[in-house]
C-alpha positions in Angstrom: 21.1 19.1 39.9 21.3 15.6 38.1 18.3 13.7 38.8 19.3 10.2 40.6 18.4 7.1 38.6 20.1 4.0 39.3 21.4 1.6 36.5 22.8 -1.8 37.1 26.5 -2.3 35.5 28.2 -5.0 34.6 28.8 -6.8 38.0 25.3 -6.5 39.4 26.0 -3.4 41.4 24.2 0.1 40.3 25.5 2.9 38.9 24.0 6.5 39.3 23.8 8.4 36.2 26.9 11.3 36.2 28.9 9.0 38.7 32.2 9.2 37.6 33.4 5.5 37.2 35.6 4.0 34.7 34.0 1.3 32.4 36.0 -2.1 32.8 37.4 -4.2 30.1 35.0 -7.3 29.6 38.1 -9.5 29.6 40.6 -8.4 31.9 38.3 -7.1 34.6 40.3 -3.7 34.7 39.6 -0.1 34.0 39.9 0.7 30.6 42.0 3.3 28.6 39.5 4.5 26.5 36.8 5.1 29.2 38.8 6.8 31.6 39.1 9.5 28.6 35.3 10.2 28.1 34.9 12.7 29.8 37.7 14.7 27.5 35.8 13.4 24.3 32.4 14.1 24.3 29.6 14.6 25.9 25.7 12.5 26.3 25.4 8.9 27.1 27.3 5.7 26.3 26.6 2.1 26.6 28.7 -0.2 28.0 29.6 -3.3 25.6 28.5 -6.6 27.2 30.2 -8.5 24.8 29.1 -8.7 21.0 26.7 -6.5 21.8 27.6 -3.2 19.9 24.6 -4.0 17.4 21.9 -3.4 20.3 24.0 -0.3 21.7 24.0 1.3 18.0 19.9 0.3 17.4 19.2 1.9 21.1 20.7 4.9 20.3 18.9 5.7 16.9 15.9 4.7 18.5 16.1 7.0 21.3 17.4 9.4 19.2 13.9 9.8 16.8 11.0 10.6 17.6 9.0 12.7 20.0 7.0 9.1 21.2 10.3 7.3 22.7 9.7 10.4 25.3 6.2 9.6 26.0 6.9 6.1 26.4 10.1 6.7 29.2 7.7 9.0 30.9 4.5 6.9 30.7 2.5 5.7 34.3 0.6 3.1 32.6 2.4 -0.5 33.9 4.4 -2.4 31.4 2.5 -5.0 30.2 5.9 -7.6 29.1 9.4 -7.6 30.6 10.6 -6.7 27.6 8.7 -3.6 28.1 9.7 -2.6 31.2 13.7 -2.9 30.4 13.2 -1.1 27.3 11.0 1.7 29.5 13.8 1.5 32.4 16.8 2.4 29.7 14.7 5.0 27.3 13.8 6.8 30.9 17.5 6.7 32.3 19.3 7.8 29.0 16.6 11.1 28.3 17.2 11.9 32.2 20.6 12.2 32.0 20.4 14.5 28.6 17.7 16.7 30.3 18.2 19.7 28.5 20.3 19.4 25.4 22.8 17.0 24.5 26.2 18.4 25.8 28.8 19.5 23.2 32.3 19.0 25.2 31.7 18.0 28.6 32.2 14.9 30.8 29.4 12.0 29.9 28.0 8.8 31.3 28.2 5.6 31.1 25.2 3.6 31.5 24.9 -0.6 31.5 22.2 -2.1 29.3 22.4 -5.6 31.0 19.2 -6.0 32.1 17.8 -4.8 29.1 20.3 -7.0 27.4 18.9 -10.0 29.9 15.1 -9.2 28.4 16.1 -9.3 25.2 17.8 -12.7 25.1 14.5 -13.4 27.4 12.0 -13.1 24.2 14.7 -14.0 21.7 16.6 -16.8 23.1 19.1 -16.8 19.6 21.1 -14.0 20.7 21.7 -15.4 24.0 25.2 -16.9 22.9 27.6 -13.7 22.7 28.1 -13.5 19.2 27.6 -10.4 16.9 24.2 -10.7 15.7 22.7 -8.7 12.5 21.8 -4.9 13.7 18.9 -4.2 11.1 17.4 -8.4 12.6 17.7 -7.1 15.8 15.6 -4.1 15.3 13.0 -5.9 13.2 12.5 -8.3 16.5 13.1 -6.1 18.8 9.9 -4.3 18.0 8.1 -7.1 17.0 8.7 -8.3 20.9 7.1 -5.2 22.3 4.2 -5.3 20.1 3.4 -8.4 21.5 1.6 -8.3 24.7 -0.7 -10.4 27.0 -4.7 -10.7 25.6 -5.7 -9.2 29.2 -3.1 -6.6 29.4 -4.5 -3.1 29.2 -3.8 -1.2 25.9 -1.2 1.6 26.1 -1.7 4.8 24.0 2.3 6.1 24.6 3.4 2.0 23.7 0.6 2.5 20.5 2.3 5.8 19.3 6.0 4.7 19.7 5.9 1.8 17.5 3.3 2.6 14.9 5.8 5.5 14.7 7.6 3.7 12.0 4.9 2.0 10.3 5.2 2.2 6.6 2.4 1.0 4.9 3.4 0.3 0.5 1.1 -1.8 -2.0 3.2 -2.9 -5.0 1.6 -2.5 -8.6 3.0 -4.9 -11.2 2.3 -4.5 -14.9 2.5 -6.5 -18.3 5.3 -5.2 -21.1 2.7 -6.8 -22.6 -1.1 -5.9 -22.5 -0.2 -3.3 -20.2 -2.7 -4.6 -17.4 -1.7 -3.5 -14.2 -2.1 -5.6 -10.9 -1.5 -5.1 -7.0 -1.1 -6.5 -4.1 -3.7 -4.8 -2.0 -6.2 -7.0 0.1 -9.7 -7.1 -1.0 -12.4 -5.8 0.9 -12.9 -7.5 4.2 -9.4 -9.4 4.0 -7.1 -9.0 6.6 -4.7 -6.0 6.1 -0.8 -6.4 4.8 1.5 -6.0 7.8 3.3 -2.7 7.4 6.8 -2.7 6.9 9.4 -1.2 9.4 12.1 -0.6 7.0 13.1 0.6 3.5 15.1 -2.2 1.8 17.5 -0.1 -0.4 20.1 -2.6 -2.0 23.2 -1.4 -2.9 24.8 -3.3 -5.5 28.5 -3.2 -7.1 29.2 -0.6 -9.6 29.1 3.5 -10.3 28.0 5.2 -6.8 25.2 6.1 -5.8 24.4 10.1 -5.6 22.3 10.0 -2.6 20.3 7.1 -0.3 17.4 8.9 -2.4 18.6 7.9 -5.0 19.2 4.3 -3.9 15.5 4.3 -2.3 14.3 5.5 -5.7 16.2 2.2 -7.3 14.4 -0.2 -5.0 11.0 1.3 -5.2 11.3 0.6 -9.2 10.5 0.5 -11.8 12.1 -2.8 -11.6 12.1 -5.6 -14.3 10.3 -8.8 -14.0 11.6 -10.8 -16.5 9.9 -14.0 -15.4 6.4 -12.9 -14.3 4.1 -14.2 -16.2 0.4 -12.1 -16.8 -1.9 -14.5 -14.7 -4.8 -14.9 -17.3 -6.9 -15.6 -13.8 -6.5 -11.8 -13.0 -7.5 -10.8 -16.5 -4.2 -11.0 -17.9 -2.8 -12.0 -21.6 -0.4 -15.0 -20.3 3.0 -13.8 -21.5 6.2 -13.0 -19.7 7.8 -10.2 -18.8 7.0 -7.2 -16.4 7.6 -4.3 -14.1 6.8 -3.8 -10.6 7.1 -0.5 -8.4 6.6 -0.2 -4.8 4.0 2.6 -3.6 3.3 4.2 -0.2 -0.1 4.6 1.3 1.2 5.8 4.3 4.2 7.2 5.3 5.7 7.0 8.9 6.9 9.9 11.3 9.9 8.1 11.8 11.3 6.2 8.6 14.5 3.6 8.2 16.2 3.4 5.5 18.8 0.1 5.2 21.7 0.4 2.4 22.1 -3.4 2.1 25.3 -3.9 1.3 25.6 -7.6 2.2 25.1 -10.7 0.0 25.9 -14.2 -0.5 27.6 -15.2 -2.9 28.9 -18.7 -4.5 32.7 -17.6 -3.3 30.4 -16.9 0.0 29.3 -13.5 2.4 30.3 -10.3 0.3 30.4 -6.9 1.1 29.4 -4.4 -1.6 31.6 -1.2 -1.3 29.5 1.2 -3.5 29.8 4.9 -1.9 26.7 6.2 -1.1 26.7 9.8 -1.3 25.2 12.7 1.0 23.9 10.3 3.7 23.3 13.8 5.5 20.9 15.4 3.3 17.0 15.0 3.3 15.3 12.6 1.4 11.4 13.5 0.1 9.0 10.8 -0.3 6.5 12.6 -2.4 7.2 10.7 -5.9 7.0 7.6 -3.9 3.1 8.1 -3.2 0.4 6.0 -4.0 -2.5 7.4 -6.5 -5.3 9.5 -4.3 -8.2 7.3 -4.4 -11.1 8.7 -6.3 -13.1 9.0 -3.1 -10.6 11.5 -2.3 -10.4 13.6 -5.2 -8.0 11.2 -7.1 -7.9 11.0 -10.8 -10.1 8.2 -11.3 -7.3 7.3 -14.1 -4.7 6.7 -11.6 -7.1 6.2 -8.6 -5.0 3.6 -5.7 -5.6 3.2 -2.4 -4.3 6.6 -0.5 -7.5 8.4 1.4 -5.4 11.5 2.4 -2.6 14.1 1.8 0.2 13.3 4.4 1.1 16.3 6.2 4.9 16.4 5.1 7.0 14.2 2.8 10.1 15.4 3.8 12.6 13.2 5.5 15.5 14.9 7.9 18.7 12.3 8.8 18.3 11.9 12.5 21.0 8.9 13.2 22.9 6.9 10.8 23.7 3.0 12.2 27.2 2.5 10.7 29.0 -1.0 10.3 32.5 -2.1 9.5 32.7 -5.8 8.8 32.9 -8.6 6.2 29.2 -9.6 6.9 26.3 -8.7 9.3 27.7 -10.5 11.8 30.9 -9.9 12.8 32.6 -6.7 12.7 31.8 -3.6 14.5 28.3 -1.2 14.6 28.8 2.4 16.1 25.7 5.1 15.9 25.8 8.9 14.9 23.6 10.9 15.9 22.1 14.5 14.9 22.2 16.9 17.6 19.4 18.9 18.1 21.3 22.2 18.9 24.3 22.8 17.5 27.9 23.4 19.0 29.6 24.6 16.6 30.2 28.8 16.3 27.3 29.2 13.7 24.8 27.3 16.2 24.3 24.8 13.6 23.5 21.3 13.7 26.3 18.9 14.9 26.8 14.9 14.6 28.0 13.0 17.4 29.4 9.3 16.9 28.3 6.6 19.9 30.8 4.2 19.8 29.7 2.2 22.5 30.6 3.8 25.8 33.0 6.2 24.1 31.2 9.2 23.1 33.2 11.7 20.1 33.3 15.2 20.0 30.4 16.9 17.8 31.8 17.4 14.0 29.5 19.7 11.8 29.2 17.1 8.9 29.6 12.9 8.7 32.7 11.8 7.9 33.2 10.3 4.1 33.8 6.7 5.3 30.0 6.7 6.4 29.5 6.8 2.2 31.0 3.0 2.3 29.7 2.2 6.2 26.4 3.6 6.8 23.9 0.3 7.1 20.9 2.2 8.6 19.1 5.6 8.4 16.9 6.9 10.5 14.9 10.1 9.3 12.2 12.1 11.3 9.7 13.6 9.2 9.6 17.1 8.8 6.8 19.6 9.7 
């Protein structure tokens, strides 16, 4: 038996999750094609389109997706402390009710509306209220920078804690002369306040060959890369000349880590979309060459001694939802969201993919299609055991 949890749709009215009703068209006010066919294409939960607002649907659904904490946070007691909160709670809670128990491989799904999430949202971040199609990789970075942000008297949550420092990353970057070979960082002193951790892997992809793998494009960004123009500050012990290298470092690595393939940049002919193939978007990616030097406190080489206090349990990285776009630039186009089942429906009982267009739901295919080589914006791996 479905468990009865009321969401409100578009008109104001609620709709109870496996209630067979047909989405309707945002302009015409009528029942849709596509949504009356649903329940022949898939299976799991859809989001109704507001208007524009297929980059929140496609961020919602990876987020939901990773993670064991977005759980603890829909099932949570403790009273939201912001708005912001409590929508975000409401539509985590409604969406894992209605999967209770797997994600379905062929069967009939539902259709939920994420307006008064939607309403929150342009609450806190009053830019997006206009209807247009805002930046899916901005509207993640704010969205959780709105739900860290609560009242000084609000009570601290350990299931709201766990979610979002879920995907902290924490890097120091080392930069070194070509020079004297003095090498540099950006790591606060002792006592100074701590660097903010980051909440996603920039990965550009720039025109030219493909690139094997989004290791291989995180591997690019992380560096070495060439500083032509940095010159070796003599105040920091340096020798004064120009020209330099800088790599990127982690000191702590996240249970759930986002990977963005940007692909977008301006140019003086204006926006531009880089169509480099990425390769194997499905396979793992491993951290472990990406670590910061042990320190020597914690049986580091005192040679290569940086900041890391500890041996992360895993380093392992496993593709949980890939954030696709189709568009000239960030902003306009069209986002959709596969996700990685975690049983599989296929005859072998492996793993299946499942595209969220939406409130259209696909049928589970064993393997991403190859236009997600040229589409796929943002990755989303859970770390491995």
């Amino acid at each position: 038996q479905k468990a009865a949890v009321a969401v409100e749709d578009k008109a104001g009215s609620t709709m109870m999750l496996g209630q067979k009703r047909p989405r309707r068209d945002e302009t015409s006010g009528h029942a849709s094609d596509g949504a009356r066919k649903i329940g022949r294409r898939g299976g799991g939960i859809g989001l109704a389109n507001l208007g524009n607002t297929c980059y929140l649907n496609a961020i919602v659904q990876a987020a939901a997706a990773c993670g064991a904490a977005a759980q603890s946070v829909s099932r949570t007691t403790e009273p939201p402390a912001t708005e912001i909160r409590s929508q975000t709670q409401q539509l985590l809670r409604a969406m894992q009710t209605a999967t209770a128990g797997g994600l379905p491989a062929a069967h009939g799904g539902t259709v939920l509306s994420p307006r008064n999430f939607w309403r929150a949202v342009r609450g806190v971040i009053p830019e997006y209220n206009n209807g247009r199609q805002q930046d899916a990789r901005e509207f993640w970075a704010r969205w959780q920078e709105q739900l860290g942000r609560v009242p000084e008297h609000a009570e601290p949550s350990v299931a709201w804690a766990r979610w979002l420092a879920e995907r902290d990353l924490h890097t120091v970057t080392h930069t070194s002369c070509d020079h004297c070979q003095t090498v540099m960082d950006n790591h606060p002193e002792a006592g100074a306040r701590a660097l903010a951790p980051e909440r996603a892997v920039m990965a550009d992809v720039a025109p030219g060959p493909e690139l094997a793998s989004v290791a291989a494009a995180v591997r690019q960004a992380f560096g070495p890369v060439a500083l032509r123009g940095r010159r070796c500050d003599p105040a920091r012990g340096g020798c004064g000349e120009v020209g330099g290298h800088k790599v990127i470092k982690c000191r702590t690595l996240p249970t759930v880590l986002v990977v963005c393939l940007a692909r977008y940049r301006r140019t003086s002919r204006g926006p531009e979309r880089v169509s480099t193939p990425v390769r194997r978007v499905g396979d793992d990616v491993d951290f472990a060459e990406h670590l910061d030097a042990l320190s020597t406190a914690a049986g580091g080489d005192p040679a290569k001694a940086g900041y890391r206090t500890k041996e992360p349990p895993s380093t392992r990285y496993r593709p949980r939802a890939v954030v696709r776009h189709k568009g000239a630039t960030t902003r306009s186009g069209h986002y959709t969201c596969w996700v990685r089942t975690e049983t599989g429906s296929g005859e072998q009982g492996e793993d299946a993919w499942v595209i969220y267009d939406d409130a259209a739901i696909g049928p589970p295919q064993a393997t991403l299609p190859p236009n997600v080589d040229t589409e796929a914006y943002l990755v989303f791996y859970e770390l491995r055991p």
